[in-house]
C-alpha positions in Angstrom: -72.6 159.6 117.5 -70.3 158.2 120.4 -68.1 160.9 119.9 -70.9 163.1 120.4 -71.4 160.7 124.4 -73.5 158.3 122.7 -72.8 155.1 124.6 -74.4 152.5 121.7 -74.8 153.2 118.5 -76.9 150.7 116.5 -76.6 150.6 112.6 -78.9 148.3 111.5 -77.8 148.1 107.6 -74.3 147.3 108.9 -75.8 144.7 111.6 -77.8 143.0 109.0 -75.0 142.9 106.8 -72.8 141.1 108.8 -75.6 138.7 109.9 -75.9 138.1 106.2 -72.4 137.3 105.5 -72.4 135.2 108.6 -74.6 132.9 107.7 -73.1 132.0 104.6 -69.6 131.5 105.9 -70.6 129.8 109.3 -74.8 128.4 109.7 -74.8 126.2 112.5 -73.2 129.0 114.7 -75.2 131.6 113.7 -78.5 129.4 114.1 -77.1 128.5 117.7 -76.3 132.1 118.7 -79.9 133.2 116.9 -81.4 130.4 119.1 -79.9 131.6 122.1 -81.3 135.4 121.3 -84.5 134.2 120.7 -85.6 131.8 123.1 -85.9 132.9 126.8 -88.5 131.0 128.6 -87.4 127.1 128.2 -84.5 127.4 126.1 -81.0 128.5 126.3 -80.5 132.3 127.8 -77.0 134.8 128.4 -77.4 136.7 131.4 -75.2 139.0 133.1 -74.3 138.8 136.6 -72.0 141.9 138.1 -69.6 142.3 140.8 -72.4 145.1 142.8 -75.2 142.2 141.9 -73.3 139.5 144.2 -73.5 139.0 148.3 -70.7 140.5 149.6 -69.8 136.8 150.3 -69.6 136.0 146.6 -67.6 139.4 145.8 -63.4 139.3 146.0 -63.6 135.5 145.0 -61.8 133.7 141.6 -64.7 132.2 139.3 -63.1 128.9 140.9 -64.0 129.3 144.1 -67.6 130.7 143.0 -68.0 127.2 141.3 -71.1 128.1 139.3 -71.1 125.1 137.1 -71.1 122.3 139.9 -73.9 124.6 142.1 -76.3 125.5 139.3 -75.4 123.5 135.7 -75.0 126.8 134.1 -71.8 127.9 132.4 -69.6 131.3 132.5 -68.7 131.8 129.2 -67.7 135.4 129.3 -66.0 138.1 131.7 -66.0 141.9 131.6 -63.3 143.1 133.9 -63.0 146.5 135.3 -61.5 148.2 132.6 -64.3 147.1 129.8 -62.4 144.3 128.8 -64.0 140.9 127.5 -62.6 137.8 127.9 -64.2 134.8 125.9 -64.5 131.5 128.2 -62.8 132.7 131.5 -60.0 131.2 133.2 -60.9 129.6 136.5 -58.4 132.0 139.0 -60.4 135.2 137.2 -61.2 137.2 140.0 -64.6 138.6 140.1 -63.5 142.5 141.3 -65.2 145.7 141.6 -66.5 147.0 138.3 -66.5 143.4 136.8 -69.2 141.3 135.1 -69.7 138.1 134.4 -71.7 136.4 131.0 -73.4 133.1 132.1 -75.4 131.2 129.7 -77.8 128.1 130.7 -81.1 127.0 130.5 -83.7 128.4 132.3 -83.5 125.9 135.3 -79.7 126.9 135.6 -80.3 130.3 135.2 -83.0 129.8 138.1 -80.6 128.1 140.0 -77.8 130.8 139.7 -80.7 133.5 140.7 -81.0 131.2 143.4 -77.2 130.9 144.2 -76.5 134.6 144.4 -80.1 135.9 145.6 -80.9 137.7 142.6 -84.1 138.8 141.5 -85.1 137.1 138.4 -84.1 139.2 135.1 -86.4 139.4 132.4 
């Protein structure tokens, strides 16, 4: 399918599969991760923030000088850069650049707060 232009393909035999084998081999993170998919109104939530998202004031800066921990309590805990490319817990002089993306997980206060931070219109 993507080499027919699909851009996701979802195999749900294969998916549940590997959820199966996950939990035998590693339970606490796969009840923490399943927690985090599950609960979105109190609990813990992922949300993506990207580069076009931002104020232009936030846009061109290094996730250190964006200080999203110390302003809202949440925490960026991934990074898609330009090229598609994820990086798992970000360094702090990762600029945020055209094209970009960043993974921010918190609770829903935090995530509030970093709605509030970059005036962005809560996600659902």
């Amino acid at each position: 399918m993507k080499y027919a232009g699909a851009d996701h393909v979802i195999m749900p035999d294969s998916i549940g599969g590997t959820h199966m084998a996950s939990i035998v081999s590693s339970p606490v993170v796969i009840d923490f991760l399943d927690q985090i998919r599950t609960i979105k109104q109190d609990g813990t939530n992922i949300e993506s923030i990207s580069f076009e998202e931002l104020p232009i004031i936030y846009q061109d800066k290094t996730l250190e000088q964006l200080n999203i921990k110390k302003l809202t309590g949440a925490t960026v805990i991934g990074f898609k850069s330009k090229n598609g490319e994820f990086v798992i817990n970000p360094a702090d002089n990762t600029l945020i650049e055209e094209h970009s993306s960043l993974l921010v997980l918190g609770n829903s206060i935090e995530i509030e707060n970093v709605n509030k931070l970059f005036n962005l219109t809560t996600k659902k």
